[in-house]
ROTI-493118 format. One record per residue: x, y, z of N, C-alpha, C in turn. Coordinates in steps of 0.1 Angstrom, whole numbers, plus 2048, in hexadecimal, padded with zeros to 3 digits. Each point is the difference from the previous one (the first is absolute). Layout:
% ROTI-493118
XYZXYZXYZ...
% end
This chain:
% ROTI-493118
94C8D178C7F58088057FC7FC80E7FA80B8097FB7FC80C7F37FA8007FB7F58057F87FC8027F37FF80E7F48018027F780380B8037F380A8057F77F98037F28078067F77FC8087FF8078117F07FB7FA7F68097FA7F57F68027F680E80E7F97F980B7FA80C80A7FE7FA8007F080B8077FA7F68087F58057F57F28027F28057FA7F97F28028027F57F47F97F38047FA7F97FA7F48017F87FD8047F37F98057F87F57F07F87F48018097F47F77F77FB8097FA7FF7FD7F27F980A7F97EF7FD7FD7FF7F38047F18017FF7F87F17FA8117FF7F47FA7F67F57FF7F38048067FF80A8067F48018097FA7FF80B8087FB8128018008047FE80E80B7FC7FF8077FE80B80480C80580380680D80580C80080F8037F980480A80480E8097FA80080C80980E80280080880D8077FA80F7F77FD8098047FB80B7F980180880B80580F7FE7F980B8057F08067F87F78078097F78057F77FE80C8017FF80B7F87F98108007F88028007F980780A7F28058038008127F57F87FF7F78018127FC7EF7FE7FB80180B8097EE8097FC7F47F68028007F58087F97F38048027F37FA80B8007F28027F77F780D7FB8048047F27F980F7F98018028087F780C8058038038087F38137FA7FF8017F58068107F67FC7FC7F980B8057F47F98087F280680C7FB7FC80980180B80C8007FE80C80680A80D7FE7FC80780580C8028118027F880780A7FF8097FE80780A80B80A80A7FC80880380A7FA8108077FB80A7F57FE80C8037F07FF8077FB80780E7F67FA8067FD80C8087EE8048007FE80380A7FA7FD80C7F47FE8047FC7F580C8057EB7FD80C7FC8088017F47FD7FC7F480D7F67F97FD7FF7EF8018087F98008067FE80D8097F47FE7FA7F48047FE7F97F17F77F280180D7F080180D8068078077F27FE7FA7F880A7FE7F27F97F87F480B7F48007FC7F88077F77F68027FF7FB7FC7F57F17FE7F87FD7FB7F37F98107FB8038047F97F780A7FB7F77FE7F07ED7FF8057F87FE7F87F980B7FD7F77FB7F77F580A7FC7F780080C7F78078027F780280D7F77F67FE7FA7FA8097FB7F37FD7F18087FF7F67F97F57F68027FB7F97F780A7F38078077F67F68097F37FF7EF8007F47FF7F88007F07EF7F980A7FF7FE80B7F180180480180780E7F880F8048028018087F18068067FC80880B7F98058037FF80980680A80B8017FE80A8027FE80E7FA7F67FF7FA7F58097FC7FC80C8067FD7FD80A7F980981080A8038088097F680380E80280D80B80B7F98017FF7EE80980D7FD7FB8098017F18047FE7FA8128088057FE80E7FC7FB8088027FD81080B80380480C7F67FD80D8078008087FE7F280A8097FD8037FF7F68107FA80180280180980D7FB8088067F27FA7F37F57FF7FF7F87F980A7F680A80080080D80D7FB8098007EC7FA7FB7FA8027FF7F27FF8017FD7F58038067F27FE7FB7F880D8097F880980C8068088087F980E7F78087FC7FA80E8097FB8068077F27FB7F47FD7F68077EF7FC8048057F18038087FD8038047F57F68057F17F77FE8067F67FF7F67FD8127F88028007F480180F7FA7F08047FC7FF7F77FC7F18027F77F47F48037F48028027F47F78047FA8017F87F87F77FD7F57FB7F47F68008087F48098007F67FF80B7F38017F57F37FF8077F27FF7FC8007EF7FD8037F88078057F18007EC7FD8078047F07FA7F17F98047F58087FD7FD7FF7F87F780A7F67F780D80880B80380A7FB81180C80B8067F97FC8107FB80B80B8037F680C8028088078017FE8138057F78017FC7FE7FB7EE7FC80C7F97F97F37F57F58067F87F88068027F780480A7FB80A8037F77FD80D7F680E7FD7F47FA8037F780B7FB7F880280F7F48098007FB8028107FA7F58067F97F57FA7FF7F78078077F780680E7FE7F780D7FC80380480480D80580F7FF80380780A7F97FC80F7F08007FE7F980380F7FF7F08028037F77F68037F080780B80080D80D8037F680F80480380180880E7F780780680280A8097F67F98087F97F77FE7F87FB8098047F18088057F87F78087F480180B7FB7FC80580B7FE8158017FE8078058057FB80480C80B80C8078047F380B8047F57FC8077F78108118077FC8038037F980E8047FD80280B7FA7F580A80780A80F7F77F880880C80C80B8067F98068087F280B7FE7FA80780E7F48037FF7FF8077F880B80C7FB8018097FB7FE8057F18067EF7FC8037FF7F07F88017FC8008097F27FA8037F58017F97F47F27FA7FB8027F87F47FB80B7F280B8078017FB80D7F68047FD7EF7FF7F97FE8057FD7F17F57F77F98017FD7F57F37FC7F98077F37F480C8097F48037F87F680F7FC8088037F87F58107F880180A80E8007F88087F880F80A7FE7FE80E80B7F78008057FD80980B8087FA8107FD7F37FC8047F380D8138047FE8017FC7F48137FF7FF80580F8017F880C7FB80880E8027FB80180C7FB7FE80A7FE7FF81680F7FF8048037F47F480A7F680980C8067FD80180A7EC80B8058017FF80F8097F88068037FE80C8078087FC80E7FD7F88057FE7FD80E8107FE8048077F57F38107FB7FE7FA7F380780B7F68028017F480080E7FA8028047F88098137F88047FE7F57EE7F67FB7FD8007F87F47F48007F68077FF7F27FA7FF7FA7EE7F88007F78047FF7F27FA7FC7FA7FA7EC8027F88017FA8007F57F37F97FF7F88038007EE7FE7FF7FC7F17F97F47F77FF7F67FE7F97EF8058037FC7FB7F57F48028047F57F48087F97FE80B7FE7F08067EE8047F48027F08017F37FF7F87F37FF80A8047FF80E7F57FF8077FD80D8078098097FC7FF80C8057F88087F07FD7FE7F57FB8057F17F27F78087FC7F68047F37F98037F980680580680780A7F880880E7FD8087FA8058077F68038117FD7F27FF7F67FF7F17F97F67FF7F67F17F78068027F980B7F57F48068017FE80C80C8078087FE80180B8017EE8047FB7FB8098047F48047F57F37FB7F98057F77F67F67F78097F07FD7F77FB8018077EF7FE7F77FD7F18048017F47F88007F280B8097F77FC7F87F38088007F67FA8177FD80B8077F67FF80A7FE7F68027F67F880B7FD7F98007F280A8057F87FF8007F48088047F480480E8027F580A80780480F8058088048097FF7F480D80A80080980D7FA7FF8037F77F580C7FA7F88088077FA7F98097FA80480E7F580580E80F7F97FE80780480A80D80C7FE8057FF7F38068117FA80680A8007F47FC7FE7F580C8027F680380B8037F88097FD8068108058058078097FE7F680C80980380880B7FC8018007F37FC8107FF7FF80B8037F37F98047F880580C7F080380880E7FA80980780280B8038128038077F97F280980E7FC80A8117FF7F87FA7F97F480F7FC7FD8028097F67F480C7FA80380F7F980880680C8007FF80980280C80B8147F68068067F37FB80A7FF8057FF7F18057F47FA8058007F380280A7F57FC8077F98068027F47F87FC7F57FD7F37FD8037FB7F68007F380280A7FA7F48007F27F88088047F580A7FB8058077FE7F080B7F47FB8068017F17FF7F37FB8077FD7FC80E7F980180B8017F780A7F27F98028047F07F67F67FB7FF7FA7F780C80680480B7F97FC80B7FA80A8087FE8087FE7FC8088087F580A7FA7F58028057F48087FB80680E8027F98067F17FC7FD7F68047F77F480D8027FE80B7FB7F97FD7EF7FA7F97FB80B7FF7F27FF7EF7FF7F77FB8098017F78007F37FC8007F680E8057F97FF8027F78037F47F67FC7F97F78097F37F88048007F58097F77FD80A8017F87FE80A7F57F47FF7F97FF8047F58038128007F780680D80480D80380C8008008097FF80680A7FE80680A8047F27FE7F57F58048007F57FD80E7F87F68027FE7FC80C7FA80680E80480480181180980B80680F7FD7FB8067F380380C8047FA7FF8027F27FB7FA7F58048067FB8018107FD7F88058088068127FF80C8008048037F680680D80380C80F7FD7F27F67FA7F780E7FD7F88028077F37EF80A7FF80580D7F780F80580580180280E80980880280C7FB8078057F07F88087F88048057FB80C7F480080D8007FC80B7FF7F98088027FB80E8017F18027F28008097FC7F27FD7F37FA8088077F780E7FA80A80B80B7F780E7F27FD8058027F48027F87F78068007FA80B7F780480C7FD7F580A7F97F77FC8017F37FD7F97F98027F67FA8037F37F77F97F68038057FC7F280B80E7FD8078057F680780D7FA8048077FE80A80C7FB7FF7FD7F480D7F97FD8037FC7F17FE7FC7F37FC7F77FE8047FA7F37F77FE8047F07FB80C7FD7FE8057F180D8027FD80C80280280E8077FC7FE7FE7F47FF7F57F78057FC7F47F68037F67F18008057F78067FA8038107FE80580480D80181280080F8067F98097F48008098047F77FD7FE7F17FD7FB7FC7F77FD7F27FB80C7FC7F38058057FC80B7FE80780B7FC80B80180D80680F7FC8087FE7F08007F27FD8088017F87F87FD7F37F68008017F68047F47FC8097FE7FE80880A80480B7FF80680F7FD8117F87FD8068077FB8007F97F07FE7F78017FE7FB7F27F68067F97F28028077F58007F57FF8127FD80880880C80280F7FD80F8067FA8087F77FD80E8017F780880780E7FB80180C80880980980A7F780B80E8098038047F98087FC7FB8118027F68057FC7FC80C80B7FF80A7FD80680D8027FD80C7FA7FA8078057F580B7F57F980680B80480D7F38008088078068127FF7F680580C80380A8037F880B7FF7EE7FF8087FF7F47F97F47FE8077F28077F47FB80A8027F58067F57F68038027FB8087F57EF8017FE80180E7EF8028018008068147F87F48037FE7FA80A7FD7F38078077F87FE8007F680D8087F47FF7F97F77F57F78027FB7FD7F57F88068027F280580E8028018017F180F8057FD8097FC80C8117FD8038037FA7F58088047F48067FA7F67FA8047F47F48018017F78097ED80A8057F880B80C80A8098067FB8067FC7F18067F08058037FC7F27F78017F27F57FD8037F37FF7F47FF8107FB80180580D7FA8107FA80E80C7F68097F980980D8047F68027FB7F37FB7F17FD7FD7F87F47F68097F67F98058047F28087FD80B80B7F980A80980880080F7FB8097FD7F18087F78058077FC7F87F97F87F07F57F78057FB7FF7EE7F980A7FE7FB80B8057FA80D7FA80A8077FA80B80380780A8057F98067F87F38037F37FF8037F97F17F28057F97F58068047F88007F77FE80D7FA80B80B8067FB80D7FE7FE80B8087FC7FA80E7FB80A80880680580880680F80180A8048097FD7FE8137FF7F680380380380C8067FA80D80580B80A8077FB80A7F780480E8067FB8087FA80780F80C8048087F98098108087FE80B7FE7F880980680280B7FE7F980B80880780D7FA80280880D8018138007F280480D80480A8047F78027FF7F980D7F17FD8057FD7FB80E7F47F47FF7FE7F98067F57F78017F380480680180A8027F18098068018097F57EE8027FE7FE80B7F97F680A8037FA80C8057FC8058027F380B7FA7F47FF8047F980A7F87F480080D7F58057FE7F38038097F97F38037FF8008107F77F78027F37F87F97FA8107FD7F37FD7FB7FE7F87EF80C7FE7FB8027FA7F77FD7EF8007FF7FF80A7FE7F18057F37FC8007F480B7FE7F98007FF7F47FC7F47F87F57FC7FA8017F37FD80E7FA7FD7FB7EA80880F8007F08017FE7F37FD8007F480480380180B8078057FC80C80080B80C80580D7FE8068047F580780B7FC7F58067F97FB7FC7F97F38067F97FA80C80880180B7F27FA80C80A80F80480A8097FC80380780A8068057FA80D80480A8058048008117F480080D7F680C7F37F77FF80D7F17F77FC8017FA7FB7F97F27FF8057F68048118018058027F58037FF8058138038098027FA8058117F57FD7FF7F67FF7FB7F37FB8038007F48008077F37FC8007F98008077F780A80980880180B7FF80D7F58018117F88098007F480280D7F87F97FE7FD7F47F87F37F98018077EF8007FF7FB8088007F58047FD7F27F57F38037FC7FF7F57F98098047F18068097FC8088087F38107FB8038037FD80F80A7FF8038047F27FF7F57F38008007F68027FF7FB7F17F98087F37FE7FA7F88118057F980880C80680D8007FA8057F78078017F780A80D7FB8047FF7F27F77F07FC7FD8037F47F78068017F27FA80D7FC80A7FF7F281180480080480380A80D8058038087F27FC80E8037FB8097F57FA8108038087FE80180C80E80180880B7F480180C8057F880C7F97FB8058008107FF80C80B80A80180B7F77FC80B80D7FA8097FB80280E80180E8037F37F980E7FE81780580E80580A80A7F080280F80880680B8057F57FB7FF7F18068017F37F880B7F77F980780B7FA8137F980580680D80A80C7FC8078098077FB80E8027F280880380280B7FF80980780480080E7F480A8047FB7FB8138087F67FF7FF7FC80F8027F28007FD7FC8008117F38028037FF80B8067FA80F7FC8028137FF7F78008097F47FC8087F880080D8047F780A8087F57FE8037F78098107FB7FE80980A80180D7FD7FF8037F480B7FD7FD80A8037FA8098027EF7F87F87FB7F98017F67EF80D8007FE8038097FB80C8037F68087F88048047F77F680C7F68017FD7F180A7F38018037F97F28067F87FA7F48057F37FE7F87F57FB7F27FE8017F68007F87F37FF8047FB7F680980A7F48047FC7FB80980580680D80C80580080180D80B7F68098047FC8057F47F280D8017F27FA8047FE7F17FE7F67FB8088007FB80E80C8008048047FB80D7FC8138098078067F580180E80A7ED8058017FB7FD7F57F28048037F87F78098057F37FE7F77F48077F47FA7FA8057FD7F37F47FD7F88067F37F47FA7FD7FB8047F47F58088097F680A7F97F88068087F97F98047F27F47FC7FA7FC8017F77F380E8037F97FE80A7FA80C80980880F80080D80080780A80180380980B7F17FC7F77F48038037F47F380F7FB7F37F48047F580B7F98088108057FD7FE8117FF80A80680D80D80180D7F87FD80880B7F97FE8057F77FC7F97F17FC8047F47F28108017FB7FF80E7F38087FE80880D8078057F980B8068138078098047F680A7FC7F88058047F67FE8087F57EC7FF7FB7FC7FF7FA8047FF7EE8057F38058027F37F780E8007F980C80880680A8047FC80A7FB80B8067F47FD80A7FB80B80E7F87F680680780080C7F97FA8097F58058077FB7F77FF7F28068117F87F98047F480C80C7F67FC7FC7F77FE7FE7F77F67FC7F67FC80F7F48008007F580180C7F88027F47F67FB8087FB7F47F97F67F58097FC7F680C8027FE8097FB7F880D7F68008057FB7FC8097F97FF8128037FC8097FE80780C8077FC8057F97F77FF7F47F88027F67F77F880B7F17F48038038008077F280280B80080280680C80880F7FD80C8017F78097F480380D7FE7FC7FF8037F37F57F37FB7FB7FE7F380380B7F77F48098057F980A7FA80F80D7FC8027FF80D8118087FE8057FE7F28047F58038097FD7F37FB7FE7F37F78017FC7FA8067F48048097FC8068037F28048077F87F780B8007F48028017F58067FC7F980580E8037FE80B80080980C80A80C8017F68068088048128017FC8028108098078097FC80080E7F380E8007F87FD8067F58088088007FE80F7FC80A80680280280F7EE7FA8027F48097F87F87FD8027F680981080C8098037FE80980980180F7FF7FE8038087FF81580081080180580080D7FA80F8098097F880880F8027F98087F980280E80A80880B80380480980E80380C7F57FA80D8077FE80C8017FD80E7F880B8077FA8077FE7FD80B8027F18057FB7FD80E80A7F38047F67F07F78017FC7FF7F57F37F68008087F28008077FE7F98077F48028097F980F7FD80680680B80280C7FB7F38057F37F98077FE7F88087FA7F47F18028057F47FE7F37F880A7F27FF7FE7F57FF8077F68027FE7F67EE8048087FA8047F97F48027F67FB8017FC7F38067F47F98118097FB80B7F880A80B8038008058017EF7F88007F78097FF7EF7FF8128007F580880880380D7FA80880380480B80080D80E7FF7FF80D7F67FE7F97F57F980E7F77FE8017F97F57F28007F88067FC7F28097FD7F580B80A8008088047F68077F88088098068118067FB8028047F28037F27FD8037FF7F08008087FD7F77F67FF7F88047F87F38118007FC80680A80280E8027FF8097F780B7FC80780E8047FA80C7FF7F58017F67F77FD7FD7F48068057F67F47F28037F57FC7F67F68117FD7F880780B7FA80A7FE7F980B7FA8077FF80781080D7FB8068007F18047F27F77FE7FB7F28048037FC7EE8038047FD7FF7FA7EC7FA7FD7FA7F58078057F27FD7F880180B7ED80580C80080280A7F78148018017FE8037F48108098007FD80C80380A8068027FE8148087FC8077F080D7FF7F87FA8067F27F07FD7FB7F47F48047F58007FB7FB80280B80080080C7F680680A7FF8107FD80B8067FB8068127FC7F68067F48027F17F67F78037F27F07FB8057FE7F98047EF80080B7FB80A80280880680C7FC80E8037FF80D7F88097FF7F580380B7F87FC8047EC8087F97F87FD7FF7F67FA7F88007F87F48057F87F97F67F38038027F980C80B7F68068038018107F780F8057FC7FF8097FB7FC7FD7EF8047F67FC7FF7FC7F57EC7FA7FB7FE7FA80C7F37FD7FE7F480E8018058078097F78098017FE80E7F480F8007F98058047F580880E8028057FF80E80880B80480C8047F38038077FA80A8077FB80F8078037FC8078128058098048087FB80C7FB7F38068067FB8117FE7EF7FA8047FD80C8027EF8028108007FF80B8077F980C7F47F980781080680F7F980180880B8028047FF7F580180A7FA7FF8047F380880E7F88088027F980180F8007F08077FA7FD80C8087F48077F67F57FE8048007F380F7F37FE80A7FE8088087F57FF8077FF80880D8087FA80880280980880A7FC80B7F97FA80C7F87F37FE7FB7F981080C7F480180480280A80C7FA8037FD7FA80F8017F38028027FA80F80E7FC7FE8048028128117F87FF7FC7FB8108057F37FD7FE7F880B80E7F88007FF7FC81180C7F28017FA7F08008057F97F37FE7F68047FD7F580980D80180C7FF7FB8097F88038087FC80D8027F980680D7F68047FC7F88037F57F17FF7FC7F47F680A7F98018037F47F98027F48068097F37F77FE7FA8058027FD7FC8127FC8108068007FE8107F17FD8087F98027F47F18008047F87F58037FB7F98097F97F78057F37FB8027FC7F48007EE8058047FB8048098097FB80B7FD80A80C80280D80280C8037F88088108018018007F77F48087F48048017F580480F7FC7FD8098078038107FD8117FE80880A7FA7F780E8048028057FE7F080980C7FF8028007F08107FC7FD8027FE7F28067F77FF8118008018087FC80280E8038028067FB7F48118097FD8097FC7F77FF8017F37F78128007FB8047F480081180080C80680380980C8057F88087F48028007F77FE80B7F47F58007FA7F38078007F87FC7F37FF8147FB8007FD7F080380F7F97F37FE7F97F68087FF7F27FE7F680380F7F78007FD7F38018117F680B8048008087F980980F80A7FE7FF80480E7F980080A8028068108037F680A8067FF80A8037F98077F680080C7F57F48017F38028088087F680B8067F78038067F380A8108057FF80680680E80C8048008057F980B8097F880080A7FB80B7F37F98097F97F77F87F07FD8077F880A8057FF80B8047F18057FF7FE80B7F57F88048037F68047F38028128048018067F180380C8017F580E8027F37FB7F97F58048058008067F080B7FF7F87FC8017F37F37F97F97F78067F37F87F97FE7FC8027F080D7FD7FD8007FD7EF7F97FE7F77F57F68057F97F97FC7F78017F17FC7F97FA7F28097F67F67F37FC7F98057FA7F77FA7FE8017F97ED8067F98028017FB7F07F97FB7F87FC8067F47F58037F68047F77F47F97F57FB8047F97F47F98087F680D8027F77FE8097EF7F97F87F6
% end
């Protein structure tokens, strides 16, 4: 029979963990429809020299907002990546009701242009946008639990009443009625960080009516790591549901080496029962908002209680004493300051030299023109437990970034280089140094996120899967992206097919946009 696609002559990882094997594969109607030597052909792939995988799964990501924006999905279709796991750190799309909304459009627009429309309300109004619109990769949703907070208490620091307990349950029934796969927390960051354990417990377990995973930021990855790893794992214990823990690493020098204790940790939770694993990227910087640096008092009430706080002097002085700063101010990178690009990509002691002010001054006073939205490179890790953390059976790669391009609103942003080099890293570098074999850095990226998340249909080359297929070259894979130059995407990854269409052709991108929005049954 003729087939929509022969890739012929590659090296075939299927996902598991197997070593590769020689295979041709058949592309029919978006599915593998054979693996094997296949002679009769219509559009053919010639993959000799090549590894041909499943499309690599980004299992934490955040682009939420950047797939309406562009759908193109360039940084994140370019390293091979088929499908994103978004509504990560307990923020997504959806739910979002009018007060939601007029927060969102008041102090969330540092990254979506003037134009955008935040016209959607539930999870499933959010995911049919995204299939209307098309998409280069698959989306698959959760629901953030600090985004259900806002929707129900808005930025209150206090436990929920029983009415408002019973409310956020229903919204997140609603979420994972509507396709969700899960909950996430971002227990550092207001609201998210308000909520305790006990709530927390009471949401997943809705999450595990409908057999879903609890992804967890942590409600620490420093000095607390082992307290905050604990939790998530009572967590999943005390709500029967499975756990994700993000990005999991050890940030301050003081707290260089935890890694071992905290891996000790997932591991007796698991002898005890409790399903869980985490991700991790693969860099010693990690990146989120300035203003996070900030006590979480200060968040109380919002963005614009914390501008009022930000203009008064004596408010400014009582945050810098409770502030707990792991970095030097030549060790925070802005990343994208939208009133003051001239920042972008200078060091806050850079950005105090350029204003002429003390760097902690210096800090207020970008945080306020911003109004209180400044993203950020944090360098606080160790390459000793990166290794670690790698080689864990029970790690799964996350980028921990958007699908962004060079261009556009993004054009003069200066990034954390993992939203274009993640995957490839990890391939290019980490395996070719012998840190991973190629077969389990393949199954990292692929089946062991498809399996945890409870994909049925993708992750494995498989007969009778969808057809997301990366084909890359071993040798010539890696990632090109920099801290300095981070908008360059990644090389020695010719082919990526999402649904059966070929979106990455002889390296660039076809403007195809296959994509959909995946709904757990």
């Amino acid at each position: 029979m003729g087939y929509d696609i022969v890739i012929k002559n590659g090296r075939v990882l299927d996902g598991t963990g197997n070593p590769w094997f020689y295979a041709d594969i058949g592309v029919e109607k978006g599915k593998i429809a054979e693996i094997g030597m296949i002679d009769d052909a219509g559009k053919v792939i010639d993959a000799s020299g090549h590894i041909v995988a499943p499309g690599f799964i980004d299992i934490h990501s955040h682009s939420d907002l950047p797939i309406l924006i562009d759908p193109m999905a360039q940084s994140k279709i370019r390293q091979g990546v088929t499908t994103e796991v978004i509504g990560q750190c307990g923020n997504s799309a959806a739910p979002m009701n009018t007060w939601v909304r007029d927060y969102r459009n008041k102090y969330n627009r540092n990254q979506v242009p003037d134009d955008f429309e935040l016209n959607w309300s539930t999870m499933k109004s959010y995911m049919d946008l995204v299939d209307k619109q098309g998409s280069a990769v698959n989306i698959a949703p959760v629901v953030g639990h600090g985004t259900v907070r806002m929707n129900i208490m808005g930025y209150e620091n206090r436990e929920p009443t029983s009415a408002e307990l019973d409310d956020m349950r229903g919204l997140v029934r609603e979420a994972m009625s509507d396709g969700a796969w899960g909950m996430s927390t971002g227990l550092i960051y207001p609201p998210s960080v308000y909520g305790k354990q006990s709530e927390i417990t009471e949401l997943a377990k809705v999450v595990n009516e409908f057999d879903g995973v609890y992804f967890s930021h942590i409600r620490g990855e420093g000095d607390t790591l082992l307290e905050a790893v604990t939790e998530a794992c009572e967590i999943g214990r005390d709500s029967n549901t499975r756990v994700q823990i993000a990005h999991f690493k050890a940030s301050g020098r003081n707290n260089w080496g935890k890694t071992k204790d905290s891996l000790a940790l997932v591991a007796r939770y698991r002898d005890e029962g409790v399903e869980v694993t985490f991700d991790q990227y693969p860099y010693i910087a990690s990146s989120t908002g300035l203003a996070s640096l900030l006590p979480h008092w200060s968040h109380e009430g919002g963005a614009s209680k914390l501008m009022e706080y930000l203009g008064d002097p004596a408010m400014r002085e009582k945050m810098a004493a409770d502030m707990n700063i792991r970095y030097s101010w030549d060790g925070l990178l802005v990343t994208n300051a939208k009133n003051n690009p001239q920042y972008n990509g200078k060091n806050l002691q850079q950005v105090a030299e350029m204003m002429d002010k003390e760097p902690l001054t210096a800090y207020f006073d970008l945080l306020e023109m911003e109004n209180t939205q400044v993203p950020s490179v944090m360098f606080g890790m160790n390459e000793e437990d990166v290794r670690r953390v790698m080689q864990s059976p029970f790690m799964m790669v996350g980028s921990d970034g958007s699908a962004i391009a060079p261009e556009g609103i993004w054009e003069k942003n200066v990034p954390h280089p993992r939203l274009y080099g993640t995957f490839p890293r990890v391939i290019g570098y980490y395996v070719r140094e012998g840190v991973l074999p190629l077969q389990e850095a393949v199954r990292k990226m692929t089946g062991a996120p498809a399996q945890k998340l409870g994909f049925k249909d993708r992750g494995l080359i498989k007969k009778g899967m969808n057809a997301d297929i990366t084909v890359f070259d071993p040798e010539k894979v890696e990632d090109v992206a920099t801290f300095t130059d981070p908008q360059r995407y990644a090389a020695g990854i010719p082919y990526v097919i999402v649904n059966g269409e070929v979106v990455i052709e002889k390296n660039e991108h076809t403007g195809n946009l296959p994509g959909k929005a995946l709904r757990k049954k």
